[in-house]
C-alpha positions in Angstrom: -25.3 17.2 3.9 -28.3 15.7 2.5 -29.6 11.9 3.8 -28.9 10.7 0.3 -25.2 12.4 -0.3 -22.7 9.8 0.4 -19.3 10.9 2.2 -16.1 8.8 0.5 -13.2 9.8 2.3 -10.0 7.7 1.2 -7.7 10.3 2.0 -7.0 11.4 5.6 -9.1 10.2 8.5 -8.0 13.5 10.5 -9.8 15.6 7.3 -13.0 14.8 9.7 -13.4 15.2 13.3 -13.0 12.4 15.3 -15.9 10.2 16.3 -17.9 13.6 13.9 -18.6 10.8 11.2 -20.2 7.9 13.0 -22.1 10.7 14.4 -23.1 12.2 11.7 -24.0 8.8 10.0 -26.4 8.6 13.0 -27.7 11.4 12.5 -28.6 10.7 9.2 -26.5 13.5 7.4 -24.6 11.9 5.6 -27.1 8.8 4.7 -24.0 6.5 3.7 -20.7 6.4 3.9 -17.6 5.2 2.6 -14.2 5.2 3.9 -10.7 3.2 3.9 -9.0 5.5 6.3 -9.7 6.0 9.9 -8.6 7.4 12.9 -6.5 4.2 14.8 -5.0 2.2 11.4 -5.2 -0.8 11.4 -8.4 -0.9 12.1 -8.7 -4.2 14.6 -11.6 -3.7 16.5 -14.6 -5.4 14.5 -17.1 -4.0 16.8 -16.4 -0.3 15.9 -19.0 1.7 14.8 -18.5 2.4 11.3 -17.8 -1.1 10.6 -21.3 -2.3 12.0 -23.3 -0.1 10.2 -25.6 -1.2 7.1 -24.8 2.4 5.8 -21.2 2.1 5.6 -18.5 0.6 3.7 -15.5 0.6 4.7 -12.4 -1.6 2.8 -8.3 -1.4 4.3 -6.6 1.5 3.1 -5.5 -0.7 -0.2 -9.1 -1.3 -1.4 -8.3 0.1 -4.8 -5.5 -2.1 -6.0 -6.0 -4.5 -9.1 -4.3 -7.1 -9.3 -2.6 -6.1 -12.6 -1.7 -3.3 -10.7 -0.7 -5.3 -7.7 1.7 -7.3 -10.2 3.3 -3.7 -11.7 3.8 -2.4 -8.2 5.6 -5.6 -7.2 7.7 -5.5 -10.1 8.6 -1.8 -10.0 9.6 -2.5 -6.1 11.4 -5.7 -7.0 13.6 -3.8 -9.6 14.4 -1.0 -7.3 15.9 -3.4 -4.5 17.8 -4.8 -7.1 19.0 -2.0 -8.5 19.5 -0.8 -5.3 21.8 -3.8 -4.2 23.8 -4.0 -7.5 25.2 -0.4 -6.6 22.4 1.4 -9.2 19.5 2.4 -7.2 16.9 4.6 -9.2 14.1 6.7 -8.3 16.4 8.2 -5.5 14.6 11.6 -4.1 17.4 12.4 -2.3 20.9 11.3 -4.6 23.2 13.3 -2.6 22.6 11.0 0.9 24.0 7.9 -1.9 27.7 9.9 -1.4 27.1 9.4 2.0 26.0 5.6 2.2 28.2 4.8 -1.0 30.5 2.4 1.9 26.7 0.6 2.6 26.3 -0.1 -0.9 29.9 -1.6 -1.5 29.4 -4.1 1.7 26.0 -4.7 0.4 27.4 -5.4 -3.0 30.5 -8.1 -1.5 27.8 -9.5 0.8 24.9 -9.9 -1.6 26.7 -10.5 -5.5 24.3 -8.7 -7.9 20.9 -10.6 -8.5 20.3 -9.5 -12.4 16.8 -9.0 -12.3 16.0 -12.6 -11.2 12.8 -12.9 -8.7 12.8 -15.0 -5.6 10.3 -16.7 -7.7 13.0 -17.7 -10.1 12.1 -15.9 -13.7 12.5 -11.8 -14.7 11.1 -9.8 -12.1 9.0 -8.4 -14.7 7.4 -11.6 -15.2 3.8 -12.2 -14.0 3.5 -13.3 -10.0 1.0 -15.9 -11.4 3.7 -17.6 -13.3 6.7 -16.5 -11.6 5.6 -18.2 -8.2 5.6 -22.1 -7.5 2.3 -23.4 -7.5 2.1 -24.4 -4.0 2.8 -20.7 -3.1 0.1 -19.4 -5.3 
């Protein structure tokens, strides 16, 4: 690689030998880099390599998220317990192991009455985290 490419790798940390980037980054081939995937997750040790180098940036595997979209995945997650615990669950990649489990969901269902969409936060769990959650949690 040239000493100006940058290398973004936020896929698989084992897409790139191990210890071959901080290497290469000393090397000079690549001249930056920048990652959120590495070979021990989480990543704990602050004196590692790649996150002492000036040519490097590196954020935890969830550096992408917005918070709008933080706030949509929440919800979607939210609604899927729910559904999942008033006997309804959705999304399921694999329906035929509900046969199996369809006991699990009817002890689920006398030990937990249905929830009908209501947040922890009190509120639809469509309902913004800002304004669903107390304001001493916030």
């Amino acid at each position: 690689m040239k000493p100006t490419a940058p290398l973004v790798n936020t896929g698989r940390a084992a897409l790139i030998e191990p210890g071959g980037l901080v290497a290469a980054l000393r090397a000079g081939r690549p001249g930056m880099a920048a990652v959120d995937v590495y070979e021990s997750e989480p990543l704990l040790d602050r004196s590692h390599p790649l996150l002492t180098m000036g040519n490097v940036v590196c954020t935890p595997h969830i550096g992408y998220v917005t918070r709008d979209e933080y706030e949509l995945q929440f919800a979607d997650i939210f609604d899927q317990i729910v559904a999942f615990s008033d006997g309804t669950p959705t999304n399921v990649v694999n329906p035929e192991v509900l046969d199996v489990r369809n006991p699990l969901l009817k002890n689920l269902q006398e030990l937990h009455p249905p929830v009908n969409q209501s947040t922890p936060f009190g509120g639809s769990s469509r309902q913004s985290l800002e304004t669903a959650r107390p304001a001493s949690a916030v």
